[in-house]
N, C-alpha and C positions, 0 to 999 in steps of 0.2 A: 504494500500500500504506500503508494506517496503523500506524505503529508507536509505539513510547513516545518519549520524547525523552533525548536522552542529554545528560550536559553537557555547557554551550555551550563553547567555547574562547577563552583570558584573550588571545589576538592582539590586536594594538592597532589598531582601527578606526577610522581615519579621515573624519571625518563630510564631509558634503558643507555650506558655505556656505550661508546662508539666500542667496538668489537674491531680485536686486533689480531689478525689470522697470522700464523707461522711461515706459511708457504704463497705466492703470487703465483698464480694460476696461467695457463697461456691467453692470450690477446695483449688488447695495450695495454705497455704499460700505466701502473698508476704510481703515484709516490706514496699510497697509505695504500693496507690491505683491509680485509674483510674477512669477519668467520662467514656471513653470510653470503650463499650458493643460489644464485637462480637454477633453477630444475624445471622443465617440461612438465605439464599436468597432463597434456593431453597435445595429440600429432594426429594429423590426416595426411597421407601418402597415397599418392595414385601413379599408377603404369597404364603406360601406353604404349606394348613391346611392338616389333614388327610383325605383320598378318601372323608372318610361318611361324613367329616362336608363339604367338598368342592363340594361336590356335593349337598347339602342342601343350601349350600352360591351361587350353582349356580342357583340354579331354587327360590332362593328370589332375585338373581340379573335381573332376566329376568323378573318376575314381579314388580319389584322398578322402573326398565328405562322406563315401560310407560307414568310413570308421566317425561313427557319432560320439564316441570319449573322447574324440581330439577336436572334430569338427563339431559344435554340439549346437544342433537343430531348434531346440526348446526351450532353449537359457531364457532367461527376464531380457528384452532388450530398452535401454533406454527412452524418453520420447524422443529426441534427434535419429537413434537408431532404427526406430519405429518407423519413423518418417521416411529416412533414408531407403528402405527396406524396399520400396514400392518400384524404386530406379534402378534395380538388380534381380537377375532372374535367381544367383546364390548368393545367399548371407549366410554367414556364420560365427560364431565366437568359435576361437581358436584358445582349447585350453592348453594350458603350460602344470607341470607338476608342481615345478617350483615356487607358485606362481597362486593367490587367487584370482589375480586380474584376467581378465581375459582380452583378447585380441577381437577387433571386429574387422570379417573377409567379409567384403564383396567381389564377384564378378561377375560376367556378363549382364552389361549393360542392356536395358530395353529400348536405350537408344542413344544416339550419335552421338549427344551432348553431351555422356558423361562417360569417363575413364575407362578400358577394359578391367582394370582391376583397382582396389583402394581397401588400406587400412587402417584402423583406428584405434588408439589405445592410447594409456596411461605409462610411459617409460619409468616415471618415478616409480609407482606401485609395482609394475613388471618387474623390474628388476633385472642386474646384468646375467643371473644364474638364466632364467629363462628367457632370456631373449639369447642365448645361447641355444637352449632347447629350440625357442622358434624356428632358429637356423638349418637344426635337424629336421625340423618338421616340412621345410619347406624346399627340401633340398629333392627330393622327389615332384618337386612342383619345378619350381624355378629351378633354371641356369645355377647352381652357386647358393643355391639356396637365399637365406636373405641378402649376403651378400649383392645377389641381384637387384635385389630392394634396394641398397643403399648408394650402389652405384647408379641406376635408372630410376628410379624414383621421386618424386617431385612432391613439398612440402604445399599441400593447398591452403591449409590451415594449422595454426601452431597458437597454445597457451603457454606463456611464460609468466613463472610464478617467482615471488619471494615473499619469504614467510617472516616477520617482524615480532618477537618474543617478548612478552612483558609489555605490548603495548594496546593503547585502548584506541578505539575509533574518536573519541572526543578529544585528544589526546592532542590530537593534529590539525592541520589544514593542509590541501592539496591546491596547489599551484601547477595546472598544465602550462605547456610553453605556448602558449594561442587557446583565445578564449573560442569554448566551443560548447557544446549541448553538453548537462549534465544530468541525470536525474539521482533522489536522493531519495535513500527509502530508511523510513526508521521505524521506532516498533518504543511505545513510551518516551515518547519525547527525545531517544536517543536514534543515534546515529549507527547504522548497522551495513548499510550498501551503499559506496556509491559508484555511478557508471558515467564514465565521459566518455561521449564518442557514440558513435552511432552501431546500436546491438548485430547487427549484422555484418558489419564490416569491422575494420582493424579497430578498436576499443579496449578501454583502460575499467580494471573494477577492481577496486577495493574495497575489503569488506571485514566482517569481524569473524575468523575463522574457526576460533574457541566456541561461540556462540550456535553458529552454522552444525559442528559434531555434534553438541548437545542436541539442536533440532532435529538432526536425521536420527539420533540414539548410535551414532558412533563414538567409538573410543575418543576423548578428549587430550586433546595438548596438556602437557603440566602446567601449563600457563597461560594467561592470555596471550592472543596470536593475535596478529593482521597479517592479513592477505595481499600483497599487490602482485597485480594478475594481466596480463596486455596478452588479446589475441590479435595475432597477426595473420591478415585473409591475404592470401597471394604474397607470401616474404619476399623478400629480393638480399641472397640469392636463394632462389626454390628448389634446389637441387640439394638431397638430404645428405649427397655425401661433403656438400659444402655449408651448412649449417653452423658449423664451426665460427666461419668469417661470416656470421652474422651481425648488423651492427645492433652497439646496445641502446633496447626500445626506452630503455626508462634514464638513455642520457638528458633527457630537459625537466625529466619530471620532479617537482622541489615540492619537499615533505614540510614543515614548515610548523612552526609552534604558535598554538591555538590566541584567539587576541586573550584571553585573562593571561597571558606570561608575557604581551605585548604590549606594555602597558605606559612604553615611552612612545607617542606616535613621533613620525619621520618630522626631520626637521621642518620646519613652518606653518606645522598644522594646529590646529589650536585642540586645543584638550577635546571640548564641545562635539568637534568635529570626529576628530578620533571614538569616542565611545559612539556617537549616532553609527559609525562605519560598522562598529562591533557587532551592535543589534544587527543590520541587516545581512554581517556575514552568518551572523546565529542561527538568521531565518532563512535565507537562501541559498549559503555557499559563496567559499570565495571567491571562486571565478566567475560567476554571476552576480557578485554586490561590485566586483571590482569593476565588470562591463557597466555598471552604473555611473561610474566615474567622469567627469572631462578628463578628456585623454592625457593633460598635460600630469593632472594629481593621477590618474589610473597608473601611469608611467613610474612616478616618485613611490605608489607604495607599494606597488609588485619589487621594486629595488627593495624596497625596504624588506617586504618578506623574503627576498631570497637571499636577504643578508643573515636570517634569521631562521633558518633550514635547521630541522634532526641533527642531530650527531651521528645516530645510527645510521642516517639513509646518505652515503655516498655512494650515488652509481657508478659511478667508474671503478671505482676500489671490488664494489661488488662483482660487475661485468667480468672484473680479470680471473672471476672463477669460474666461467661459463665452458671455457675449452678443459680444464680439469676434469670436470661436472663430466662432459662429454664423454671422455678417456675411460673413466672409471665403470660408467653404463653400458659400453661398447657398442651403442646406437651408432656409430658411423665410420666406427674403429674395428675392420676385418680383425687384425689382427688379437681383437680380443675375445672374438667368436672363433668355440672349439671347432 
């Protein structure tokens, strides 16, 4: 439910320590590290081999899905999977031992517009043991089994996540680099979702991730969590075995401390002014009370806020863990598939 925003409450918040990792991960460098790891929630890959091999990969796909303990018929599917379901003549979740996550196959398309083959999953939940397994399982399908995947394969859709401990959704404010659509959802006056960006294409969502387990009745975080989460529709570059040199999505995005710890406004503004600003980032968000602004004051207090950023949330320091991240999952790394 979208409602207005009511004021925030003056509690005293206790920030969490900027986090100081041991090791600098591959990409660019940074001058300061990070414990915190961006991680894949979820990947969509589609193949579009040549007729001759794709028709070889179809008549070994129609023999593999006999065996329903690996290929399995009647799992729960998603509502996205559900949907997608109607654009493919097979679907299946592809189970792994190691693994309770499952893989979603589609092939044979019912028409032109879409992929001969696509899969979908969770790499974090997977895990590197089973997407090893995958490799086995597909190696009787595909060329090289996934390896064929990772070389031919093309990224259509990707969530990247990073998880923030010890922190509350009131906690903060979110500063995109360009004022754009936001919606905000809360649940008792507080703040629980928010989404920039437009739900079907590349978009930003952060949200209270502690809160979200307790509502589905899964296992809980030891601690409060935030979520910040960017999917990215059509990457550049879309080819999974170069995901790697992806650039990082959350270099402009500034995390920024809430106005009750803002309590000096920017030079020239009068007190008066500064608390009115407050109310309406309460009630609406900041990237939308700031669109309120003349440009000349919108300009002076986005500076101001991004002098005024998290300690925890350095993206760049974080980004330089993303080709680690990589390595360690063997999502794109042959060499770590048995």
């Amino acid at each position: 439910m979208v409602t207005k925003v009511k004021a925030g409450s003056n509690k005293t918040e206790t920030y969490p320590k900027k986090p100081s990792g041991d090791k600098n991960g591959p990409g660019k460098p940074s001058e300061s590290k990070s414990e915190l790891v961006p991680f894949i929630d979820k990947i969509s890959i589609t193949l579009n081999p040549h007729p001759v091999v794709a028709k070889a990969i179809k008549a070994a796909v129609k023999k593999a899905i006999g065996d329903q303990t690996v290929f399995e018929a009647n799992k729960h599917y998603s509502k996205e999977q559900d949907h997608a379901k109607r654009y493919y003549k097979i679907s299946r979740h592809i189970a792994c031992q190691n693994s309770s996550q499952r893989v979603f196959f589609q092939c044979e398309p019912n028409g032109e517009s879409k992929a001969f083959c696509r899969f979908e999953f969770n790499p974090e939940k997977l895990g590197s043991k089973a997407l090893g397994e995958l490799h086995k399982i597909l190696k009787p399908i595909f060329p090289d089994g996934f390896n064929y995947v990772i070389q031919c394969g093309r990224v259509s859709k990707i969530d990247i996540a990073i998880d923030l401990p010890n922190l509350h959704m009131d906690a903060f404010l979110v500063l995109p680099e360009l004022a754009t659509s936001s919606i905000h959802y809360r649940r008792n006056g507080r703040l629980e979702t928010l989404y920039i960006g437009k739900p079907r294409g590349t978009h930003l969502t952060i949200y209270d991730k502690h809160k979200e387990q307790l509502a589905k009745k899964h296992k809980p975080s030891d601690c409060a969590m935030v979520r910040v989460e960017k999917t990215l529709v059509g990457p550049s570059p879309e080819m999974l075995k170069d995901i790697a040199d992806l650039p990082n999505p959350f270099a402009k995005l500034r995390l920024t401390y809430p106005m009750s710890k803002l309590t000096v406004p920017p030079a020239g503004t009068k007190i008066n002014y500064w608390t009115m600003f407050g109310d309406c980032v309460r009630r609406r968000g900041l990237d939308p009370a700031l669109a309120l602004l003349p440009y000349d004051r919108r300009i002076k207090y986005r500076k101001h806020f991004t002098a005024n950023t998290l300690p925890i949330w350095e993206p760049a320091a974080i980004w330089a863990n993303w080709g680690t991240m990589l390595n360690k999952l063997g999502l794109i790394d042959q060499s770590a598939l048995p």
